[in-house]
C-alpha beads as a LAMMPS data file, in Angstrom:
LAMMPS data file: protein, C-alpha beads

161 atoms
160 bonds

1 atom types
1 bond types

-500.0 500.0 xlo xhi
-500.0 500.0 ylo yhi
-500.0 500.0 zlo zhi

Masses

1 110.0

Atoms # bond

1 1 1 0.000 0.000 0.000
2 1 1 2.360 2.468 1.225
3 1 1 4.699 1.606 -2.218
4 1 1 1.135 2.862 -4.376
5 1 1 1.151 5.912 -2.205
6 1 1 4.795 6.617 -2.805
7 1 1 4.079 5.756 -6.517
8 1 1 0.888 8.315 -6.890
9 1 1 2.835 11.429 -4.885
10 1 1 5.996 10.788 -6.995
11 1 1 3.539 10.783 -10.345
12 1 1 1.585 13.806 -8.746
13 1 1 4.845 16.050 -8.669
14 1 1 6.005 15.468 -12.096
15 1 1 2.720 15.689 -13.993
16 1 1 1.952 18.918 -11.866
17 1 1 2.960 22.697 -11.850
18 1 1 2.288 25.415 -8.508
19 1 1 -1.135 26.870 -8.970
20 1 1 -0.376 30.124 -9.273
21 1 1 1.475 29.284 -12.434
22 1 1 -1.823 27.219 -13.905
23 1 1 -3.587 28.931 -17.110
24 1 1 -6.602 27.410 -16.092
25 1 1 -7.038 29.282 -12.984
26 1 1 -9.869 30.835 -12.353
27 1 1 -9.006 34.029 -9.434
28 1 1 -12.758 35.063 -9.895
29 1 1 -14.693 32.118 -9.161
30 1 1 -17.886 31.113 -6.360
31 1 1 -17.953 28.096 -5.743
32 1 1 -21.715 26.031 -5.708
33 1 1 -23.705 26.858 -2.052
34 1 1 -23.052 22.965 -1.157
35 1 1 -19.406 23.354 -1.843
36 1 1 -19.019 26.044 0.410
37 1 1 -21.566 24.525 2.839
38 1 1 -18.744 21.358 3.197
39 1 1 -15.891 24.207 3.622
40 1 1 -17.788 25.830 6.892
41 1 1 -18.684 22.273 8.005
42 1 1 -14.497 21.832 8.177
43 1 1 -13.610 25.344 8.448
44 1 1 -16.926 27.095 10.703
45 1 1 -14.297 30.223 11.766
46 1 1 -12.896 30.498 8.200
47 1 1 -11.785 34.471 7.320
48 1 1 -10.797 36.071 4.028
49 1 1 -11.601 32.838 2.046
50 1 1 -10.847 33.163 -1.672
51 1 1 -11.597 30.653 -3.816
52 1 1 -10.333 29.656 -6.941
53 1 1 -10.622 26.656 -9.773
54 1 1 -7.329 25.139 -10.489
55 1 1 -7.415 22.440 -13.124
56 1 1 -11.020 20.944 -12.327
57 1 1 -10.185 21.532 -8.623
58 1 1 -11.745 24.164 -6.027
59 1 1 -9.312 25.808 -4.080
60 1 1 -9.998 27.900 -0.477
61 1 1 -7.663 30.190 0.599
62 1 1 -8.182 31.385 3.856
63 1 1 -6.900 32.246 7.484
64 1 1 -8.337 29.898 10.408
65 1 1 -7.136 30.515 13.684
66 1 1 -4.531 33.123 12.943
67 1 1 -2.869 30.019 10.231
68 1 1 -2.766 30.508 6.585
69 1 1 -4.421 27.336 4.950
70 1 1 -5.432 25.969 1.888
71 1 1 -7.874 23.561 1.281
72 1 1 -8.627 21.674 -1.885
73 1 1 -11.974 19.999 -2.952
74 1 1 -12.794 18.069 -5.694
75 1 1 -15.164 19.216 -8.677
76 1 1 -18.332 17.876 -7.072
77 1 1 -17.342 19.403 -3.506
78 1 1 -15.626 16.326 -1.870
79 1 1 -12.684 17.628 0.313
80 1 1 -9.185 16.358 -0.667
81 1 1 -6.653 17.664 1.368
82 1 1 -5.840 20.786 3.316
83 1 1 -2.582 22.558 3.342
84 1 1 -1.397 24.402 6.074
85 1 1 1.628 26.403 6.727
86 1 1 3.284 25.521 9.967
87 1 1 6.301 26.702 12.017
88 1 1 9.470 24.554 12.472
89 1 1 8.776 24.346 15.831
90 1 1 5.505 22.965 15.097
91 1 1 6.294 20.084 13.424
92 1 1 7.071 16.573 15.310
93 1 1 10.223 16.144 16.958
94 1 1 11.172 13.063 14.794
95 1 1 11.200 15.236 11.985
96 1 1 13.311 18.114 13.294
97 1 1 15.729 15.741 14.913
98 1 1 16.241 14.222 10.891
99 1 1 16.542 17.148 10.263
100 1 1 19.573 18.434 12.442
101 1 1 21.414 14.979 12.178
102 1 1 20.672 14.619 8.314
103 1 1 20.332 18.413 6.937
104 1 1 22.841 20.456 9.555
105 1 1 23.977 22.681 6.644
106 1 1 20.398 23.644 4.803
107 1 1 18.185 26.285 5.185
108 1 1 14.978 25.455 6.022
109 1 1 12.634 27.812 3.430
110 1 1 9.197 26.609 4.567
111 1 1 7.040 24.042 6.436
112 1 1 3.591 22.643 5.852
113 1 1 1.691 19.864 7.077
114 1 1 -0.942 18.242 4.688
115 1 1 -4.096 16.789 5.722
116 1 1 -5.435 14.511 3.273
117 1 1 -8.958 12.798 3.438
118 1 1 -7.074 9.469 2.008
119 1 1 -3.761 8.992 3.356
120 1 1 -3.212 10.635 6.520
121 1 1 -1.049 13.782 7.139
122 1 1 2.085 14.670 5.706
123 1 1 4.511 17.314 6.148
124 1 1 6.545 18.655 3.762
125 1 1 9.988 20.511 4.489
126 1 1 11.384 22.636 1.828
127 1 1 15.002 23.476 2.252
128 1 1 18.109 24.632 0.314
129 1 1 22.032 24.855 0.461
130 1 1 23.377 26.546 -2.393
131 1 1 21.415 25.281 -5.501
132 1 1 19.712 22.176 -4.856
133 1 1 16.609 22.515 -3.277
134 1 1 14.781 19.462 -1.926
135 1 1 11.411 18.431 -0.690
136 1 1 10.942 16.250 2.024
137 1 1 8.119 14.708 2.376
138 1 1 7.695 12.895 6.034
139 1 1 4.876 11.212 6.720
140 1 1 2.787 11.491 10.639
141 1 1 5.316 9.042 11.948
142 1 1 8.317 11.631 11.288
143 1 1 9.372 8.857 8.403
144 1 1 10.412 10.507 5.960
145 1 1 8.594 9.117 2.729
146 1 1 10.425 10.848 -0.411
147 1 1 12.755 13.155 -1.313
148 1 1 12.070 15.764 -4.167
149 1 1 14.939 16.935 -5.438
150 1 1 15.363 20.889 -7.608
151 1 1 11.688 21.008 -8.118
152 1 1 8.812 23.802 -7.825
153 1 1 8.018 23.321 -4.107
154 1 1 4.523 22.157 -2.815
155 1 1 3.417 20.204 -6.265
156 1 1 3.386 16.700 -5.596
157 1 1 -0.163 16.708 -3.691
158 1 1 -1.562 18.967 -6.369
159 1 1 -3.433 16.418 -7.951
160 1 1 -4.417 13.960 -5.446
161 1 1 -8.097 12.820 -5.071

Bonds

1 1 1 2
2 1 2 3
3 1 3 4
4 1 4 5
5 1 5 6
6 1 6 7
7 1 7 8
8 1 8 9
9 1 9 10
10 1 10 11
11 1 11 12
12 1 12 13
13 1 13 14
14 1 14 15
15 1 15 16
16 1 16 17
17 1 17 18
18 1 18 19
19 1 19 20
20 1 20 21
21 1 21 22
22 1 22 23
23 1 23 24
24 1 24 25
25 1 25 26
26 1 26 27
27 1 27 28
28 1 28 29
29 1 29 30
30 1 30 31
31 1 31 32
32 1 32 33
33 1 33 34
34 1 34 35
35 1 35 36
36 1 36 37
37 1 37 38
38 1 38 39
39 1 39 40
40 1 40 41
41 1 41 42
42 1 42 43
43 1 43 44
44 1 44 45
45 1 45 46
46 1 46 47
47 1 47 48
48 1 48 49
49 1 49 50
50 1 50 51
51 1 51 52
52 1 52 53
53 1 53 54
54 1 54 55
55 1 55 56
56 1 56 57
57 1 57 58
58 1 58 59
59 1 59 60
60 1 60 61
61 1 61 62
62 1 62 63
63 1 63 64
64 1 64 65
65 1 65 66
66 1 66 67
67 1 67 68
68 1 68 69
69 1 69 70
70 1 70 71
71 1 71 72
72 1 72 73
73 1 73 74
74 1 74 75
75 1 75 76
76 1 76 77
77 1 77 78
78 1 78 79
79 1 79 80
80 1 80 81
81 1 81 82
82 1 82 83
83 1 83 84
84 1 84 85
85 1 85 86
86 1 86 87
87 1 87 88
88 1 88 89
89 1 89 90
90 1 90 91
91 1 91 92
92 1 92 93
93 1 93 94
94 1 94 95
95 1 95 96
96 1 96 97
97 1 97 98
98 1 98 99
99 1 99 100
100 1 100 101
101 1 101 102
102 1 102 103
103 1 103 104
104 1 104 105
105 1 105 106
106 1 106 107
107 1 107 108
108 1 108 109
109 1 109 110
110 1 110 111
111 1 111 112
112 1 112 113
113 1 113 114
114 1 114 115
115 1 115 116
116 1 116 117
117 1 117 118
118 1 118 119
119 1 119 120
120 1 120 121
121 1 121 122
122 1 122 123
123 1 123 124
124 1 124 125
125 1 125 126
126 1 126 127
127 1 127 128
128 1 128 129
129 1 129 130
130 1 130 131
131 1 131 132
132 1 132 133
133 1 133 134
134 1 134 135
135 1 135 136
136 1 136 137
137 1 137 138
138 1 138 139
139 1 139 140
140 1 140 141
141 1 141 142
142 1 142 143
143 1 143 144
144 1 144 145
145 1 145 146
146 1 146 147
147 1 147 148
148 1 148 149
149 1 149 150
150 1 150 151
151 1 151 152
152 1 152 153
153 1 153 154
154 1 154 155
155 1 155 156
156 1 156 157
157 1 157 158
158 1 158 159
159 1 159 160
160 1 160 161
């Protein structure tokens, strides 16, 4: 199972490109009332949602909480995944101490952890030394899953559903 997972996130990040770089978004768009009915249902304390269509998908951006987060639903309203920005210190010990022993020398550019309705959360670490730039992807047990190496940042999830 977890060898189809790796297989569909590593398929994910080359067949997909960072949002804001899609021609098929949509910055203008309202989503159906029963779409954003399912959002509140997740999200009741939402603020400055904007919503957008990226490639068949509908994409809230808003602030819950005081976080920045993004959450993705399918084209009939069924919610994928959410991605939130987190703090270093936020994420799980496991993963920072990888981090120190592994990574001592990299700059650590940004942190999110990724909810996803199918396969649990995720956090992703983007970091840099020079000119390579990878993406770790760890999984909730501070494994770390994959390794993304001089890519955009923050694609491989874009298409999962």
């Amino acid at each position: 199972m977890k060898k189809i997972i790796l297989a569909l996130l590593g398929i994910s990040l080359i067949a997909s490109v960072l949002p804001t770089s899609c021609s098929d978004d949509d910055d203008t768009y309202t989503p159906t009332s029963s779409v954003v009915e399912v959002f509140y249902d997740y999200y009741p304390d939402a603020s400055n949602v904007r919503w957008y269509y990226v490639y068949g998908y509908l994409v809230a951006d808003f602030d819950y909480n005081d976080t920045d987060m993004e959450a993705w639903f399918s084209g009939v309203g069924t919610w994928l995944y959410t991605k939130i920005d987190i703090s270093y210190e936020e994420l799980p010990t496991e993963i920072q101490n990888s981090l120190n022993i592994n990574y001592p020398y990299y700059d650590i550019d940004d942190v999110l952890e990724i909810n996803t309705s199918k396969y649990g959360i995720f956090y992703n670490v983007n970091i840099e030394n020079d000119n390579e730039y990878l993406s770790l992807l760890y999984d909730e047990d501070g494994v770390l899953v994959n390794i993304y190496a001089n890519v955009l940042p923050y694609t491989w999830w874009d298409t999962l559903d």
